[in-house]
Structures are given as structure tokens and as C-alpha cells.
N, C-alpha and C positions, 0 to 999 in steps of 0.2 A: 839383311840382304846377304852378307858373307854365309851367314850361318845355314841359308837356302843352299848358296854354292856350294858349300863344303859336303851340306845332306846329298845332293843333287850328284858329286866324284863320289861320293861311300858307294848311292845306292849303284851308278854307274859302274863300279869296280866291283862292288859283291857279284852283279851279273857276268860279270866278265870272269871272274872267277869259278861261278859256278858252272858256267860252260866250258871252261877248259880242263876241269875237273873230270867232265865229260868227256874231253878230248874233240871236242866239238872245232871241225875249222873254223869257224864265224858263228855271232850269236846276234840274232836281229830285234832290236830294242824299239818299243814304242815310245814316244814322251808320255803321254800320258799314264802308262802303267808305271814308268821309271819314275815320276811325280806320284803317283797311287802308294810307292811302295815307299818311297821318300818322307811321305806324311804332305798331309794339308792340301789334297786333290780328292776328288772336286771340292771347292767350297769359295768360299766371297773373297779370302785373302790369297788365292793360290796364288804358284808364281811361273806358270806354264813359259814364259818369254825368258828368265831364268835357265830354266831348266833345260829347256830349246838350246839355249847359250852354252851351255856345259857340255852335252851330248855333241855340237857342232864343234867345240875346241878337241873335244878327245878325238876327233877323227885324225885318222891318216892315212897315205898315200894310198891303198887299198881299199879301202874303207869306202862305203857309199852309200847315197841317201836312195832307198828304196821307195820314200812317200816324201809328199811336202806337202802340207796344207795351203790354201790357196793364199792365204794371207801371212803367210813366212813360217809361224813359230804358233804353235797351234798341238793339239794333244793327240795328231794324228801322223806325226813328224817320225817317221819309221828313218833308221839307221842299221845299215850291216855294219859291224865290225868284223874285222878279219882276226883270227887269232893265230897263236898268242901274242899274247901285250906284251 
């Protein structure tokens, strides 16, 4: 389970990185593509509530939920961040 969490801040960070890279103000992340990119999405062991979980601690005060799936943590869970981190 850690070793989800840890995958779940890489792929979260690389994204964030590559958009300010960009010079992009904000980069809007889906969970499910950030679990896609993460490894082990779709499939029988994902860990989409995980990952939901990771994406919702990194926010801050700017930061806001674009989408929410109807049932909380789901692979439809759209996040803006604001940049830079």
C-alpha cells in the first residue's frame, strides 16, 4: 500500500513538473490517467481510492476539484492545480 502511495506523489509530481516546464499556470489532472500512468490501472488490483487520496492531500489553497465522481474517489476525480508547487 505505501509503495501505491509513493508511485501515486512520483506520477503526481512528474505532472506537475512537466507543466511548469511549460510555464503553464495550472495543470488539470484526472485520477484515472494519473493511476494509468502510475501502473496497475485498469485491472482487478487497482487502487483508484489510493490514489483519489494522494491527489486530495496535494491540494492547496487554490487548488480545486473540477469533477468528483458521484461516489467520492472514482477515475473520474478531475483536480486543477495551481502552479508553481
Amino acid at each position: 500500500m505505501l509503495e501505491a502511495i509513493k508511485d501515486f506523489k512520483n506520477a503526481l509530481y512528474a505532472e506537475f513538473n512537466r507543466a511548469m516546464e511549460q510555464n503553464a499556470p495550472y495543470v488539470d489532472i484526472r485520477s484515472g490517467d494519473l493511476h494509468r500512468n502510475a501502473g496497475g490501472y485498469p485491472g482487478p488490483n487497482h487502487r483508484m481510492p489510493s490514489c483519489c487520496a494522494v491527489m486530495e492531500r496535494e491540494m492547496k489553497v487554490h487548488d480545486q476539484i473540477l469533477k468528483a465522481p458521484p461516489r467520492g474517489r472514482g477515475a473520474s476525480l478531475t483536480i486543477r492545480y495551481m502552479l508553481p508547487r
